[in-house]
C-alpha positions in Angstrom: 55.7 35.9 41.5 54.7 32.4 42.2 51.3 31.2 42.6 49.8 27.8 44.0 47.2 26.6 41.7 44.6 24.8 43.9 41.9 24.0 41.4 42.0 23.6 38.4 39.6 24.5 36.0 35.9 22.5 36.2 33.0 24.5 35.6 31.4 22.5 38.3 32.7 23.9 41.5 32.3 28.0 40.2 29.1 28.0 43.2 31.5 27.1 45.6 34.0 28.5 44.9 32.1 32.0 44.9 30.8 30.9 48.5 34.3 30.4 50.0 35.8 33.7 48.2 32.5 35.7 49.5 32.9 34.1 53.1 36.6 34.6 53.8 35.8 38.5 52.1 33.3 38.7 54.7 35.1 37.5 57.9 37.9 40.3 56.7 35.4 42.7 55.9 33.6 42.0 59.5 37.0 42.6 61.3 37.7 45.8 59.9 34.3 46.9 60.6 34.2 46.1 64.1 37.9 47.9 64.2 36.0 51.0 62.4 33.1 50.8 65.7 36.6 50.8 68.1 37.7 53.4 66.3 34.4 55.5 65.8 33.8 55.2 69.6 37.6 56.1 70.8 37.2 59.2 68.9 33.7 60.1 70.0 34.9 59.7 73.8 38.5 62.2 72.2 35.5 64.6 71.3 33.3 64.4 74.4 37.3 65.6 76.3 38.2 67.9 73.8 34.7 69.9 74.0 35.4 70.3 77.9 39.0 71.3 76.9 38.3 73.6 74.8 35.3 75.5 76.6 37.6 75.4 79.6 39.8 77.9 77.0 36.6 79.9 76.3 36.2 78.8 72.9 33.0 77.5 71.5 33.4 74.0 70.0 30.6 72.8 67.6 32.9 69.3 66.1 31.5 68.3 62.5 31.5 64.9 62.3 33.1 64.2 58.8 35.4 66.6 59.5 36.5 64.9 62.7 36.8 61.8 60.9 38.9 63.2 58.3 41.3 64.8 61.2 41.7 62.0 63.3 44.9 60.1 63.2 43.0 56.8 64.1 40.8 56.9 61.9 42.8 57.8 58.9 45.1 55.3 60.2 42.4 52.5 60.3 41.0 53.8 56.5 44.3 53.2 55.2 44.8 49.8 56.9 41.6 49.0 55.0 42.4 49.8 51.7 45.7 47.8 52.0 44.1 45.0 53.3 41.5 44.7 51.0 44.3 45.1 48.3 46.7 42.5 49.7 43.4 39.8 49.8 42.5 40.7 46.3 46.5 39.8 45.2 46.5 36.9 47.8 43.5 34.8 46.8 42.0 34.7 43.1 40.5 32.8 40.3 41.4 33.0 37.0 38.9 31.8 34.2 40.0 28.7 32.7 42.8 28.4 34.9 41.6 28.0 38.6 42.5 29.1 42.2 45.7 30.9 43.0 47.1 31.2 46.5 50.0 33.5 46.2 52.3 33.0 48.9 54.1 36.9 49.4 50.7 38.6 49.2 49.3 36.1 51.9 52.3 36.6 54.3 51.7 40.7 53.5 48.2 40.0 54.7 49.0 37.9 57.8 51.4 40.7 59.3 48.4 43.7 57.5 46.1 41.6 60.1 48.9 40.8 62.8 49.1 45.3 62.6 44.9 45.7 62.4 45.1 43.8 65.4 47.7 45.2 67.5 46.5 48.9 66.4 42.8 48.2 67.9 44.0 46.0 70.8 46.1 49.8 71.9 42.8 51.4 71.4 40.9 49.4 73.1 43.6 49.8 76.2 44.4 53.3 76.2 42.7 55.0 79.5 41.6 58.6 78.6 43.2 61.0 80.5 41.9 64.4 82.6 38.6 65.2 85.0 35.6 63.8 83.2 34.6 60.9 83.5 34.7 58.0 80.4 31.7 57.4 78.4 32.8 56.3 75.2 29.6 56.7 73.7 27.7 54.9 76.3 24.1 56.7 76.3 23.0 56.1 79.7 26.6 56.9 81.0 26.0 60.4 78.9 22.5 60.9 80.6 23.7 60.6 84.1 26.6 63.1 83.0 24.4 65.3 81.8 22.4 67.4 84.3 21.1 70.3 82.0 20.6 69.8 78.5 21.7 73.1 76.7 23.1 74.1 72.8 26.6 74.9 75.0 27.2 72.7 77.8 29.9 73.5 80.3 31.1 70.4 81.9 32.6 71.4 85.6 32.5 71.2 89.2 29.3 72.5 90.2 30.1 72.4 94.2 29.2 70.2 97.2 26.8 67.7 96.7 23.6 68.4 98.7 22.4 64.9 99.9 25.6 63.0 99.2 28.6 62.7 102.8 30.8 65.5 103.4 33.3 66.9 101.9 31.9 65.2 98.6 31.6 67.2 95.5 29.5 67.3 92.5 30.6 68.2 88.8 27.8 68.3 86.0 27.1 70.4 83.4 25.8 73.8 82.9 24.5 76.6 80.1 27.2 78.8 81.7 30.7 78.0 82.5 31.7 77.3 86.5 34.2 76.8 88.7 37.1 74.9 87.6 37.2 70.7 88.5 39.3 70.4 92.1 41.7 67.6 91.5 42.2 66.9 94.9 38.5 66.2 95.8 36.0 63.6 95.6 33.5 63.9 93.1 30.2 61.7 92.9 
């Protein structure tokens, strides 16, 4: 494998060295965490939809966090793209005692199109428009607090009838303790 030896040894420069290494470490490690918030809130909004979903099935849906995590495809997808892209900066940029800085050209151009694939993967996240009857959140608290009309261990998200000081013809859907009447897709909902 060939190797581009930037600086050679001096034990002068090791402080800045460590600087530079921990600072482009941190800008990847900052990206991937901000993908891991994308991610973490996509699948929060996947669990608010699959909770009405499912109690629209009469089951009773209580979702475990870790085990969500561990079952979603994004999220295993995004822990993998981590790993690999810590790997491929470890094998792209190092420092070898007595010998300097090496810039290996392969591992960088792995890490470019890792990075090109982090970015494309959270930029279709970020995009996708969740589909069905309730309305998006994803994760937003005050967004969930308007939702939210009775607070309750089981709450039955559905259309609760017509609105009583909106216009005409102008529905309400909310939650519940008790299931109702099924979302009317051909109606407008406040």
């Amino acid at each position: 494998m060939s190797a581009a030896i930037i600086v050679e040894y001096s034990p002068g420069i090791y402080g800045g060295l460590w600087i530079v290494f921990a600072i482009l470490q941190g800008i990847l490690t900052l990206a991937l965490h901000c993908a891991d918030l994308i991610i973490a809130v996509s699948r929060d909004e996947e669990t608010w939809r699959r909770c009405y979903a499912q109690t629209m099935r009469g089951k009773n849906l209580r979702p475990n966090a870790p085990i969500r995590a561990a079952t979603s495809r994004l999220a295993v997808m995004l822990f993998l793209l981590k790993v690999v892209l810590h790997w491929l900066f470890g094998n792209a940029i190092s420092y070898a005692y007595n010998w300097g800085v090496f810039l290996r050209p392969p591992p960088l151009l792995y890490l470019s199109i890792g990075s090109f694939l982090l970015s494309a993967f959270v930029t279709y996240v970020c995009f996708r428009r969740p589909g069905g009857e309730q309305p998006a959140t994803f994760g937003h608290i005050q967004t969930l607090i308007n939702l939210i009309d009775v607070w309750h261990l089981e709450l039955f998200w559905e259309d609760k009838g017509a609105a009583e000081d909106g216009p005409e013809g102008v529905r309400h859907a909310g939650t519940a303790s008790r299931p109702l009447e099924e979302v009317i897709k051909s109606q407008l909902y406040e």
